[in-house]
N, C-alpha and C positions, 0 to 999 in steps of 0.2 A: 576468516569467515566468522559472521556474529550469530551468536545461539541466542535462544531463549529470550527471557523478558528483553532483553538488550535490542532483539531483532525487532519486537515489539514498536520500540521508540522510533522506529522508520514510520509508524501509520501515528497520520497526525487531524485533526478536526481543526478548522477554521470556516465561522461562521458565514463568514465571505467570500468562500471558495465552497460552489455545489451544495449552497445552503447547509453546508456544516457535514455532508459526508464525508468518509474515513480517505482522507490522502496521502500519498507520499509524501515524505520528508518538506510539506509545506510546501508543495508544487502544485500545479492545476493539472494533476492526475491523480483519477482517484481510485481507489484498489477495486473497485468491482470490474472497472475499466480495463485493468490489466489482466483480471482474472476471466471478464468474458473474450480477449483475446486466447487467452489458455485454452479455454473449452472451446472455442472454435477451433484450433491446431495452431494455434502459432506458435511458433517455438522460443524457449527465452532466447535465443539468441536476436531471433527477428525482431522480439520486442526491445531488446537492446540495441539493435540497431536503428530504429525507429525513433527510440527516447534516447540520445545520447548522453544527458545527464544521469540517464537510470543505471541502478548497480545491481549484478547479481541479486548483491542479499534484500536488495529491493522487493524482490518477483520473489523471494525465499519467503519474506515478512507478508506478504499478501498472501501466499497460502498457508501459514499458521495463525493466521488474524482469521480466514475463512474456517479454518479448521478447528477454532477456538468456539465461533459460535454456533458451528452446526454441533459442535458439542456442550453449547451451552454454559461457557464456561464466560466467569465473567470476564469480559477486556471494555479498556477507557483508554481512549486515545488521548492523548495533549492536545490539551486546545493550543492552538498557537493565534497569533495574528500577527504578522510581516510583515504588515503594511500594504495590505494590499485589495 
């Protein structure tokens, strides 16, 4: 299991994907995405079965990325670009 800043480097920016919102590990999902499945009830499991590339500490890293700036605390994601 990845803690801390480390979990962090899961939520990635590319200017290309969702005009630069906060995404997964440089995939075309982005963390709000996953989090407004959360608040409607979906279970990590379901959302794991849904995204098969996704990982646990995936759905872990999006809600301490959300819980980072309802606290105001500063986060910068990596920009990436893939090629895509």
């Amino acid at each position: 299991m990845v803690t801390g800043p480390a979990l962090l480097e899961r939520i990635t920016v590319n200017p290309k994907i969702f005009g630069g919102k906060p995404i997964l590990r440089g995939r075309r999902l982005a963390v709000e995405h996953v989090l407004g499945m959360l608040a409607t009830g979906d279970s990590p499991e379901t959302i794991l079965k849904g995204y098969p590339w996704l990982e646990p500490d995936d759905i872990r890293a999006c809600l301490l990325y959300a819980r980072r700036l309802v606290g105001h605390e500063r986060v910068e994601p990596a920009i990436t670009d893939n090629g895509t």
